[in-house]
PyMOL Python script that loads the backbone (N, CA, C, O; Angstrom):
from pymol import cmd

cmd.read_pdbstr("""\
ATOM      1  N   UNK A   1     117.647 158.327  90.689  1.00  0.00           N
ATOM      2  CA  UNK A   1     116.571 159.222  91.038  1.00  0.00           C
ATOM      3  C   UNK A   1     115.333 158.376  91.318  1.00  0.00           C
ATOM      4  O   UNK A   1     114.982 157.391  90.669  1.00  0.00           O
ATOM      5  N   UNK A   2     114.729 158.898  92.369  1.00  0.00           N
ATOM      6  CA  UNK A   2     113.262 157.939  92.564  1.00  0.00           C
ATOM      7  C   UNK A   2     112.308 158.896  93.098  1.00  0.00           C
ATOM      8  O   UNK A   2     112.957 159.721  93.740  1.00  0.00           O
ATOM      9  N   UNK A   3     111.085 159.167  93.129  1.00  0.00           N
ATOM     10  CA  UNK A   3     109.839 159.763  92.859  1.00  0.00           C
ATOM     11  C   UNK A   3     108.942 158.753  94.142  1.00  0.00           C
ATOM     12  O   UNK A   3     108.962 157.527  94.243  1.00  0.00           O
ATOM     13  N   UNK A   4     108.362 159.530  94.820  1.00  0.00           N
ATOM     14  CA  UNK A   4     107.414 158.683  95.944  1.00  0.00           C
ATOM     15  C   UNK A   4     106.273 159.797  96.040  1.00  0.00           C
ATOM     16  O   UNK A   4     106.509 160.996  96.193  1.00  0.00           O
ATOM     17  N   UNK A   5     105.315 159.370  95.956  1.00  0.00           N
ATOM     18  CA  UNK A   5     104.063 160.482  96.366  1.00  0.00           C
ATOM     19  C   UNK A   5     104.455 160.908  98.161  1.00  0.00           C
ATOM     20  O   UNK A   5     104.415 160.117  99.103  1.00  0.00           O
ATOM     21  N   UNK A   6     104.705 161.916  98.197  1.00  0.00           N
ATOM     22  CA  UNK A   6     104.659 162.520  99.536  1.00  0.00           C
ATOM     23  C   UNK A   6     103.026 162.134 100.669  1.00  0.00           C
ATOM     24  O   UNK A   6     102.981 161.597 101.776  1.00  0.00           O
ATOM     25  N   UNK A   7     101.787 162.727  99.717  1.00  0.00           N
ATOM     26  CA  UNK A   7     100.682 162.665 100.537  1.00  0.00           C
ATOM     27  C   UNK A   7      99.986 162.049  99.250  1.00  0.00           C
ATOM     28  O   UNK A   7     100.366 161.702  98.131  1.00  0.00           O
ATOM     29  N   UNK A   8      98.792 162.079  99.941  1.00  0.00           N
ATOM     30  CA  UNK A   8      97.593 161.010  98.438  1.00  0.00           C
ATOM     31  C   UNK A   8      97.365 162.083  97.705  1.00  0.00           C
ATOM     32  O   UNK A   8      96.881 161.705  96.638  1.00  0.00           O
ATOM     33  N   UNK A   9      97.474 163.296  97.740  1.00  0.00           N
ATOM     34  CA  UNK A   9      97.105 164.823  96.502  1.00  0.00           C
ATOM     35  C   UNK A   9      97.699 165.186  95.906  1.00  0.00           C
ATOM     36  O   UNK A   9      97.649 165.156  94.676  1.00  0.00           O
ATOM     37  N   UNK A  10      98.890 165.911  96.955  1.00  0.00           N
ATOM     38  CA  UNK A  10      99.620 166.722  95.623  1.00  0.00           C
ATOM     39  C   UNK A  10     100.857 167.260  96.149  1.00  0.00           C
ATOM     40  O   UNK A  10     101.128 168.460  96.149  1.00  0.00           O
ATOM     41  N   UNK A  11     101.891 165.979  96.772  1.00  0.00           N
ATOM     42  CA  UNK A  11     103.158 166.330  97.020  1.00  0.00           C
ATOM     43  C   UNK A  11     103.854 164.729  96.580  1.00  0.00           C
ATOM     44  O   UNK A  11     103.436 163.577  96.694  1.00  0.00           O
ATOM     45  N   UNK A  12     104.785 165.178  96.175  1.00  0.00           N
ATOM     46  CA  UNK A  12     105.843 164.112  95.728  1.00  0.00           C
ATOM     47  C   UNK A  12     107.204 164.738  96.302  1.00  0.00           C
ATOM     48  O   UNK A  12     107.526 165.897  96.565  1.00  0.00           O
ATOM     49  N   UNK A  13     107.907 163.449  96.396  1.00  0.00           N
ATOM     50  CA  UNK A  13     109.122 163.616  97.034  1.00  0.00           C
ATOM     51  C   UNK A  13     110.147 162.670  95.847  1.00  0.00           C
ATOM     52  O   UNK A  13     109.996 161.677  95.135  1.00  0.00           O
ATOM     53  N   UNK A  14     111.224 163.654  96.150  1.00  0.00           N
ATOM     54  CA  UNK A  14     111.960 163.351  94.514  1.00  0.00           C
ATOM     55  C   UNK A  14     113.266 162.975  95.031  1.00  0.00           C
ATOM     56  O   UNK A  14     113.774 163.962  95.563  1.00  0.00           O
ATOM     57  N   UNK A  15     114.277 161.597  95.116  1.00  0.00           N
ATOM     58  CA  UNK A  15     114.933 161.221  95.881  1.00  0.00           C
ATOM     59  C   UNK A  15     116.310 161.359  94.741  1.00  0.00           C
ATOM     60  O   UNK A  15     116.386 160.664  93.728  1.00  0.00           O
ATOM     61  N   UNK A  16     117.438 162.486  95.177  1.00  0.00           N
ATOM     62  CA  UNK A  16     118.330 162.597  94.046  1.00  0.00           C
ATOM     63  C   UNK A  16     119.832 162.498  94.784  1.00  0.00           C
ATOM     64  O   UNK A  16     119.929 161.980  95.896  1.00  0.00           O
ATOM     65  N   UNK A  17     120.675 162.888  94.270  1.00  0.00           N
ATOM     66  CA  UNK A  17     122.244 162.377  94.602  1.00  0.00           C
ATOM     67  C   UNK A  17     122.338 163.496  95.658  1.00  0.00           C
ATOM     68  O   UNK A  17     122.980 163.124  96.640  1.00  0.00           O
ATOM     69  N   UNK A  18     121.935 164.607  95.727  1.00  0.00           N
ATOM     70  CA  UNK A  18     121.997 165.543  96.418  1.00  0.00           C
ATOM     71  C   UNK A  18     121.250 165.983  98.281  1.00  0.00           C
ATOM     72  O   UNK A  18     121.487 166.895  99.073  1.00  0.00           O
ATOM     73  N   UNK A  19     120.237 164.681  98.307  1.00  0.00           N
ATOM     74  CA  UNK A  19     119.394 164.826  98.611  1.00  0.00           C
ATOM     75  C   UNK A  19     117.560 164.923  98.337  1.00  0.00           C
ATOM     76  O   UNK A  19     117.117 165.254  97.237  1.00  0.00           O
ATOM     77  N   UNK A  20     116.777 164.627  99.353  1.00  0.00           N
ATOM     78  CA  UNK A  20     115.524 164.651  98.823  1.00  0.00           C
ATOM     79  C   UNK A  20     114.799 166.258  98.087  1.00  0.00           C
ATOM     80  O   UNK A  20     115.042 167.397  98.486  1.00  0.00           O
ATOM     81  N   UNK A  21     114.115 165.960  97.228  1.00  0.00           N
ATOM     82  CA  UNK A  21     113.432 167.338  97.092  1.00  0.00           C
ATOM     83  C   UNK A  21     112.056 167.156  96.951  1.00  0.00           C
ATOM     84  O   UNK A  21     111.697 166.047  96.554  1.00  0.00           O
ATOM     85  N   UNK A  22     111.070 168.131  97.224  1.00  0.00           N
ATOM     86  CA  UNK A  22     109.800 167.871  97.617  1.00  0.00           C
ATOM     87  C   UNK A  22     109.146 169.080  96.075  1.00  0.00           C
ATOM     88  O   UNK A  22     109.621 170.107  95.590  1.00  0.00           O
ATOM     89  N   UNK A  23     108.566 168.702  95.930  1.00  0.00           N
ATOM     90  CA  UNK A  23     107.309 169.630  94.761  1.00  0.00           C
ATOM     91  C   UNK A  23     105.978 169.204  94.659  1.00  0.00           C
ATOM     92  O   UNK A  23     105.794 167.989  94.738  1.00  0.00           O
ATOM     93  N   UNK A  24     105.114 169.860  94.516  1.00  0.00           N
ATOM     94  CA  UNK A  24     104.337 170.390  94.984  1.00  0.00           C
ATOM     95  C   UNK A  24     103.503 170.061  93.049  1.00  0.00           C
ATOM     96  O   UNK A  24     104.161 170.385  92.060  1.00  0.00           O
ATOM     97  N   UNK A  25     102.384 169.556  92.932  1.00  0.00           N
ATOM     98  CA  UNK A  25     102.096 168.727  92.163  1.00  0.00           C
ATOM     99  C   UNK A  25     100.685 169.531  92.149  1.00  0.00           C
ATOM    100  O   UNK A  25      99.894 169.195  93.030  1.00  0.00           O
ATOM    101  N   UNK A  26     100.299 170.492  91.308  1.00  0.00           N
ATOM    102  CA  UNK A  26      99.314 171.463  90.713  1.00  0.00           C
ATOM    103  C   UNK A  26      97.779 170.735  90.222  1.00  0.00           C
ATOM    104  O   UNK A  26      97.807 170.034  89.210  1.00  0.00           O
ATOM    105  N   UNK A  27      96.869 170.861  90.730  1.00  0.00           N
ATOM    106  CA  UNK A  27      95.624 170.051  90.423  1.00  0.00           C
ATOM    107  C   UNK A  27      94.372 170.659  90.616  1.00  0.00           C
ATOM    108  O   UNK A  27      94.075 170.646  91.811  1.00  0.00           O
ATOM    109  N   UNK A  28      93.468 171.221  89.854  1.00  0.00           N
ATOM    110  CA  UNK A  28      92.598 172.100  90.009  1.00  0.00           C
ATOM    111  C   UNK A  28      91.768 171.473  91.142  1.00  0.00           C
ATOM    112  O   UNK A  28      91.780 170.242  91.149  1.00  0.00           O
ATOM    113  N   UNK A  29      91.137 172.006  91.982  1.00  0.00           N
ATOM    114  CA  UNK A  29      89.856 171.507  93.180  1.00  0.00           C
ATOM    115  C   UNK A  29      88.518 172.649  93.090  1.00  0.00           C
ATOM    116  O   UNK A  29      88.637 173.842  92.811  1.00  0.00           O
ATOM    117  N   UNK A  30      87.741 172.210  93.282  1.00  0.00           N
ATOM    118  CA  UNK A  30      86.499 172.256  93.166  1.00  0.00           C
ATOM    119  C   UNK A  30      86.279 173.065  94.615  1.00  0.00           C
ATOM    120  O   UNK A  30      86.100 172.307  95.568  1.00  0.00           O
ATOM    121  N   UNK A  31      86.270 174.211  94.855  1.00  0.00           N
ATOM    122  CA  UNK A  31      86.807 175.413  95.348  1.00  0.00           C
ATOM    123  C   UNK A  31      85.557 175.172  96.568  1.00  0.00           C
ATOM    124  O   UNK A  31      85.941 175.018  97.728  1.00  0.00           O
ATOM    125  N   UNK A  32      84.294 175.149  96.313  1.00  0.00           N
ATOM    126  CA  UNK A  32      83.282 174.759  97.226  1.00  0.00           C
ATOM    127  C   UNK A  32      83.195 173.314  97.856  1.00  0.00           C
ATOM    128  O   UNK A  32      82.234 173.147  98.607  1.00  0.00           O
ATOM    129  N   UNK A  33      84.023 172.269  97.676  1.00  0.00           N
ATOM    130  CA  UNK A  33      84.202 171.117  98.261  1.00  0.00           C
ATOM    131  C   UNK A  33      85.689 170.825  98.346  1.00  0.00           C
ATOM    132  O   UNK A  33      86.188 170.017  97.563  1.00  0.00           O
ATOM    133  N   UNK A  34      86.443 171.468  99.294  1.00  0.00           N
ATOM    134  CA  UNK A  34      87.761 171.459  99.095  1.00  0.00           C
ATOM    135  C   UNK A  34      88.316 170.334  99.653  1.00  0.00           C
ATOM    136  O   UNK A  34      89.438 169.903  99.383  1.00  0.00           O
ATOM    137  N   UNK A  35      87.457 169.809 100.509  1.00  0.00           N
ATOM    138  CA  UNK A  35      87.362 168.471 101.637  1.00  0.00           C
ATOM    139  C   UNK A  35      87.738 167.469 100.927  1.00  0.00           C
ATOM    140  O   UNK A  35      88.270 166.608 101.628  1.00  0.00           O
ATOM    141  N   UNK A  36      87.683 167.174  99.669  1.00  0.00           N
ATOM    142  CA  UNK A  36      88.104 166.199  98.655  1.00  0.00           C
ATOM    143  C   UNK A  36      87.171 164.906  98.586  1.00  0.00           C
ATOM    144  O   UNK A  36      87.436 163.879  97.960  1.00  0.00           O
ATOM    145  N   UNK A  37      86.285 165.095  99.175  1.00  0.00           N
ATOM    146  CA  UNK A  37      84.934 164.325  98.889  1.00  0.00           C
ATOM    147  C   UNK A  37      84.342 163.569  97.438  1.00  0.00           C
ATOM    148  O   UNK A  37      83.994 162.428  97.132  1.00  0.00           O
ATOM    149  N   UNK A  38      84.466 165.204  96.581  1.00  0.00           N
ATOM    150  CA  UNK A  38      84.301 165.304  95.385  1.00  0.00           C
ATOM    151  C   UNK A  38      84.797 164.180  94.809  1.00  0.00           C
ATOM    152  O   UNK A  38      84.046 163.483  94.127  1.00  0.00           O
ATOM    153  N   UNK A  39      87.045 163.602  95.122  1.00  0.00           N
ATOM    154  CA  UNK A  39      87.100 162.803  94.189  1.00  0.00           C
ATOM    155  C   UNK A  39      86.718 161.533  94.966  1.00  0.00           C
ATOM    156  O   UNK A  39      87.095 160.527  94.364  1.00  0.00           O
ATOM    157  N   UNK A  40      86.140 161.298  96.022  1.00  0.00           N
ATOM    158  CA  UNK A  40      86.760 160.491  96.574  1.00  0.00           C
ATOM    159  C   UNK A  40      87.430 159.901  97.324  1.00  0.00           C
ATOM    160  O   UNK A  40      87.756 158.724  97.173  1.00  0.00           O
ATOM    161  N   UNK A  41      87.717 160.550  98.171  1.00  0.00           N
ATOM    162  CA  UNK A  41      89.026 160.767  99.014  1.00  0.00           C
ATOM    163  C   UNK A  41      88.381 160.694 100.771  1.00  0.00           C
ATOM    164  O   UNK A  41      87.971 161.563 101.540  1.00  0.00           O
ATOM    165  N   UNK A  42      88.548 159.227 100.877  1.00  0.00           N
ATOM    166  CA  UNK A  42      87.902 159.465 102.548  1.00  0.00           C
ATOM    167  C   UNK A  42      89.102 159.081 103.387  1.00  0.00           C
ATOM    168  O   UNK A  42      89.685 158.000 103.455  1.00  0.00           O
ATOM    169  N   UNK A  43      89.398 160.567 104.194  1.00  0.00           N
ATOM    170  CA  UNK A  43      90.192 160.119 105.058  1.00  0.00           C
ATOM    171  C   UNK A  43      90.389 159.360 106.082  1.00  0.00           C
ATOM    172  O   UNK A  43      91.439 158.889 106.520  1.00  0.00           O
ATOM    173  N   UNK A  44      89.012 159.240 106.546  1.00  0.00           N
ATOM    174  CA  UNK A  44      88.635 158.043 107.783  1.00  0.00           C
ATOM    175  C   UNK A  44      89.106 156.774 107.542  1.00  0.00           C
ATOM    176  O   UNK A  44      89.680 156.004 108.312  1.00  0.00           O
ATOM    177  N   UNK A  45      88.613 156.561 105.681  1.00  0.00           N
ATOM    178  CA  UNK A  45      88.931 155.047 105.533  1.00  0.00           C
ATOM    179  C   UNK A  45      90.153 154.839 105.011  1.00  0.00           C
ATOM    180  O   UNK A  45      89.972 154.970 103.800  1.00  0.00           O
ATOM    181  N   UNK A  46      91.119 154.630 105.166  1.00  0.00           N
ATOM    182  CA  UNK A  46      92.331 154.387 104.439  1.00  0.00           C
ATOM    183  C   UNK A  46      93.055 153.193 104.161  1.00  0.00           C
ATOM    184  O   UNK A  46      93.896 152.782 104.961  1.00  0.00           O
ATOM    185  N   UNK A  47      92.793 152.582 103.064  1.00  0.00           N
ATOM    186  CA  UNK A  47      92.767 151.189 102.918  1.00  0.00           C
ATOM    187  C   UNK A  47      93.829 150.809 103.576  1.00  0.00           C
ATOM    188  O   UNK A  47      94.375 151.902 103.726  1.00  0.00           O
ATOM    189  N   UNK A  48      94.846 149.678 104.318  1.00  0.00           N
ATOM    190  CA  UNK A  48      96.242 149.205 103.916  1.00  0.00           C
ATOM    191  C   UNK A  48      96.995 149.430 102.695  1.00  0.00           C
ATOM    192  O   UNK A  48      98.052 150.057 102.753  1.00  0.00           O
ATOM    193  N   UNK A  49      96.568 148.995 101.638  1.00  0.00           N
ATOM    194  CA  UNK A  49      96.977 149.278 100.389  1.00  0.00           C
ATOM    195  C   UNK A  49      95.940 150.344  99.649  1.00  0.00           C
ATOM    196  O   UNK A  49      94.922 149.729  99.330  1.00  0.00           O
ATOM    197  N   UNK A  50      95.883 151.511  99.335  1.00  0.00           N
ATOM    198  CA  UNK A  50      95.234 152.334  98.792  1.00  0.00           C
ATOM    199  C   UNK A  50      95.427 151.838  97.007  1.00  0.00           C
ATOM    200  O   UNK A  50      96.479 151.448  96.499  1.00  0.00           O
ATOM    201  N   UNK A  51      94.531 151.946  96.540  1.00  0.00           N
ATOM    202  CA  UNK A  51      94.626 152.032  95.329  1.00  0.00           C
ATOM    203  C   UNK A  51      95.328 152.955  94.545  1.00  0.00           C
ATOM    204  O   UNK A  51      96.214 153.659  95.031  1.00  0.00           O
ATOM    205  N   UNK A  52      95.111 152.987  93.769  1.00  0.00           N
ATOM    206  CA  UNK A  52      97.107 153.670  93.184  1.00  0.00           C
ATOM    207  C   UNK A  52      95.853 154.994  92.190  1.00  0.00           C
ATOM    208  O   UNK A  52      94.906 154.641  91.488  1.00  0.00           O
ATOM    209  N   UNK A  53      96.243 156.311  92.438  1.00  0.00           N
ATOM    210  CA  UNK A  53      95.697 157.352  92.564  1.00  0.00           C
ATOM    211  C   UNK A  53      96.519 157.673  91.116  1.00  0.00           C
ATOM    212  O   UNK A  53      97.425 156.995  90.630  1.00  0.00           O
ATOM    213  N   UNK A  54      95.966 158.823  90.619  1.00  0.00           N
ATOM    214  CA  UNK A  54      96.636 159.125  89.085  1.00  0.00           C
ATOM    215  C   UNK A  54      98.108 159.809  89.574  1.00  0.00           C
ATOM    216  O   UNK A  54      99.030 159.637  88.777  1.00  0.00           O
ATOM    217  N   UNK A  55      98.394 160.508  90.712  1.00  0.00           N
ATOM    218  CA  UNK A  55     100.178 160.761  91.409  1.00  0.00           C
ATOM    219  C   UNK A  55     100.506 159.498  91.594  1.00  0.00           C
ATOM    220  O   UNK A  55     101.727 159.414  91.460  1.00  0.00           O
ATOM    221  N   UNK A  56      99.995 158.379  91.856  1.00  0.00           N
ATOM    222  CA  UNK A  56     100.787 157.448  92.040  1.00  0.00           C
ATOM    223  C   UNK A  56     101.209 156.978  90.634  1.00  0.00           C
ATOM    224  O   UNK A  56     102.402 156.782  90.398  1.00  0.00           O
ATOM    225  N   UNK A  57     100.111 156.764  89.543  1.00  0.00           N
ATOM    226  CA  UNK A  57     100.649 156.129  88.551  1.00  0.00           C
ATOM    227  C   UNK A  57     101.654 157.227  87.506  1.00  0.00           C
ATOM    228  O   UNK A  57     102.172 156.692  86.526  1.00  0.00           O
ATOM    229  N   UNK A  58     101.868 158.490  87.700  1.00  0.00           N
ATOM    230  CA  UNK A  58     102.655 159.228  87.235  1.00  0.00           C
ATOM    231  C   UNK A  58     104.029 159.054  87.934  1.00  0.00           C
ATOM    232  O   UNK A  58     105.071 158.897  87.297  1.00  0.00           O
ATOM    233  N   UNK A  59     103.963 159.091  89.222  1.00  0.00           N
ATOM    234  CA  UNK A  59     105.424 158.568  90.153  1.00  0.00           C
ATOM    235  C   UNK A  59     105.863 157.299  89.426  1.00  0.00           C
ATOM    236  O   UNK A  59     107.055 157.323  89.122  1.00  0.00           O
ATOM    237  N   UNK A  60     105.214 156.217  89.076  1.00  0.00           N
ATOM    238  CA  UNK A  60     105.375 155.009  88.687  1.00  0.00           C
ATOM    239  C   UNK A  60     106.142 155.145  87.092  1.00  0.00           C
ATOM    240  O   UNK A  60     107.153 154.565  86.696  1.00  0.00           O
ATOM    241  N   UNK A  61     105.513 155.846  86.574  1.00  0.00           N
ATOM    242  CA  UNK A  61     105.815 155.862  85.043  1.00  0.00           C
ATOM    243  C   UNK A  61     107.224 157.201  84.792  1.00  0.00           C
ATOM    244  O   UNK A  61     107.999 157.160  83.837  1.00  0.00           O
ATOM    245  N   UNK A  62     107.249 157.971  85.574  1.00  0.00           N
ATOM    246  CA  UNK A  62     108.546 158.648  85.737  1.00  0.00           C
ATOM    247  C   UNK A  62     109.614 158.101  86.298  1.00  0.00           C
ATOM    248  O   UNK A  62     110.712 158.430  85.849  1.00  0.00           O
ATOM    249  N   UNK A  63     109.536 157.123  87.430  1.00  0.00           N
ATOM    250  CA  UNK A  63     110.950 156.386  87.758  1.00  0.00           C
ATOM    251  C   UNK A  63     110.954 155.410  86.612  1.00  0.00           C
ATOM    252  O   UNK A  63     112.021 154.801  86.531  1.00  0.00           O
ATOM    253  N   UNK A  64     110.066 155.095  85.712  1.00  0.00           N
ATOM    254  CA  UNK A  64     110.369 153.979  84.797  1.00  0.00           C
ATOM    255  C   UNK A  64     111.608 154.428  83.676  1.00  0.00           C
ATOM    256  O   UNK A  64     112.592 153.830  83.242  1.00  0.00           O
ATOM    257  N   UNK A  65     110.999 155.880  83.430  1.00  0.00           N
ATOM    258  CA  UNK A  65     111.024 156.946  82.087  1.00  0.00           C
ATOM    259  C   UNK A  65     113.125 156.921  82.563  1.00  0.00           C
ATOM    260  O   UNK A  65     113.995 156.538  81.780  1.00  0.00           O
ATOM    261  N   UNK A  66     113.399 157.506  84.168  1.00  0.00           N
ATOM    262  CA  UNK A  66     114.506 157.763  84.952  1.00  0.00           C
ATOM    263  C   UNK A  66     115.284 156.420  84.555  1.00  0.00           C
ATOM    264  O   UNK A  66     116.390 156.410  84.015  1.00  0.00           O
ATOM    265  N   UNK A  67     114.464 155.175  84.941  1.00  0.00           N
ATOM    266  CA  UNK A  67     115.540 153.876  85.185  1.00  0.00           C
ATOM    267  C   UNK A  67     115.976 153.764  83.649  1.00  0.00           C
ATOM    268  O   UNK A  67     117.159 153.508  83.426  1.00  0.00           O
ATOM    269  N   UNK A  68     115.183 153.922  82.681  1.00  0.00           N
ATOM    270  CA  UNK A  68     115.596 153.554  81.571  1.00  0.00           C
ATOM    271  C   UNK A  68     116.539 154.325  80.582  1.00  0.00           C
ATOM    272  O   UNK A  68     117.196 153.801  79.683  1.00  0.00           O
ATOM    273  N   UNK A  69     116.498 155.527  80.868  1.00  0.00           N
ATOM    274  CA  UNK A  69     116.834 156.621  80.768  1.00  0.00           C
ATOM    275  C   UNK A  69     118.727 156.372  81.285  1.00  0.00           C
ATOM    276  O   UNK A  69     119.720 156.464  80.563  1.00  0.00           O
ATOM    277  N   UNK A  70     118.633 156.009  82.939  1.00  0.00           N
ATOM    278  CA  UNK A  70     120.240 156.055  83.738  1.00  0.00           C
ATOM    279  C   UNK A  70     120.837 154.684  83.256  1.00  0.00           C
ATOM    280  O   UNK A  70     121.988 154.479  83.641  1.00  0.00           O
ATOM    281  N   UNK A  71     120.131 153.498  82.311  1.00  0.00           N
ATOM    282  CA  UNK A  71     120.614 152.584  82.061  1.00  0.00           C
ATOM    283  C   UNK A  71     121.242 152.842  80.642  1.00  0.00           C
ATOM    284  O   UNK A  71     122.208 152.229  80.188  1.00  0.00           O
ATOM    285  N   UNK A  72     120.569 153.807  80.036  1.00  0.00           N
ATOM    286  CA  UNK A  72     121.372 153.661  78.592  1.00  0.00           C
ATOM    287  C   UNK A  72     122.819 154.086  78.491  1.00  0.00           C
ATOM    288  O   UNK A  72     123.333 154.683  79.436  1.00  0.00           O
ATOM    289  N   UNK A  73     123.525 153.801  77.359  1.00  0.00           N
ATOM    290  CA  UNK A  73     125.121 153.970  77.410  1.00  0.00           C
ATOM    291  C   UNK A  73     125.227 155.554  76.930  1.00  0.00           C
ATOM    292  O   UNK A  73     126.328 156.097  76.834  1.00  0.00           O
TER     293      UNK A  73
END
""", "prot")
cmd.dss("prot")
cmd.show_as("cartoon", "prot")
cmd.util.cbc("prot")
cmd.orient("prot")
């Protein structure tokens, strides 16, 4: 199983024996700045390497949780 952030917000893509599955990753927004300004988020500039966003470091720490998890006996 492997976990990839779909977009930089709030989709992940979940890579399983069956095929991919996509979900949809729940995050309150600030209803009058929906533009994502608020966190941060400039779409114009988009690094090469983006800095690793709190979906990224949850993707990261769930394929860890998975690998260690499909290795035990």
């Amino acid at each position: 199983m492997k976990i990839e952030p779909y977009t930089r917000i709030e989709h992940i893509t979940v890579e399983t024996p069956d095929g991919p599955l996509r979900y949809h990753v729940l995050r309150r927004y600030d209803e009058t700045n929906i533009s994502g300004s608020h966190y941060g988020l400039d779409w114009w500039r988009i690094p090469a390497e983006p800095p690793k966003s709190r979906l990224r470091k949850i993707a990261e720490r769930l394929n860890g949780f998975f690998a260690k998890k499909s290795q035990a006996p």
